[in-house]
Phi, psi and omega in degrees: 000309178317319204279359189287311178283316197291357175269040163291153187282137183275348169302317168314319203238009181291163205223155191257142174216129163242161161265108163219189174264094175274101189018070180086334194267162163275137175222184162259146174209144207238125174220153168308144172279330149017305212276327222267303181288357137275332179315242152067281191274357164295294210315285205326320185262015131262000162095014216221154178256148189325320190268008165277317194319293177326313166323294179275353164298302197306298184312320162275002174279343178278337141330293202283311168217075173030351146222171171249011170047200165287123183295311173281349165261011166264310187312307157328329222255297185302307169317298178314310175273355174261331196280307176316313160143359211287334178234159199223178172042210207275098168330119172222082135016272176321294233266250216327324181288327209298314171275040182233344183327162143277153179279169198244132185255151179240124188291131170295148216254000000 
């Protein structure tokens, strides 16, 4: 079984670095390409080009909770939940930020 992962193609884990534009600023952001070719196809099944994607994440999670912590490892995490199935279709931003929330504790009634 191991050997199924260790022949992964070494190109997958090689880590990648772009440039883009993040709520005005230019930043780097370095992902496995594995990951950069799923962002890839989330932003492509939203109609969006990766840095509008990117974009429209970051603002809204910062909408949502006020900062963004790490960004590539929320981007890692969103890869993971789109190939797994947990999330389908056409990517909305909002529904990633949305699942990043902290839970909310509820007093017993």
């Amino acid at each position: 079984m191991c050997h199924v992962f260790a022949s992964t193609d070494p190109e997958l884990f090689e880590p990648q670095t772009r440039s883009v534009r993040i709520a005005g600023v230019v930043t780097s952001l370095r992902l496995e390409t594995a990951f950069w070719r799923i962002v890839d196809d989330i932003a492509r099944s939203s109609g969006m080009t990766t840095g509008r994607f990117l974009s429209t994440l970051y603002d809204e999670v910062v909408e949502l909770r006020g900062e963004v912590g790490n960004f590539a490892s929320l981007l890692r995490v969103i890869a993971c939940r789109w190939i797994s199935g947990e999330v389908s279709g056409v990517a909305q931003p909002k529904f990633f930020a949305a699942a990043i929330e902290p839970p909310r504790l509820v007093a017993d009634a």
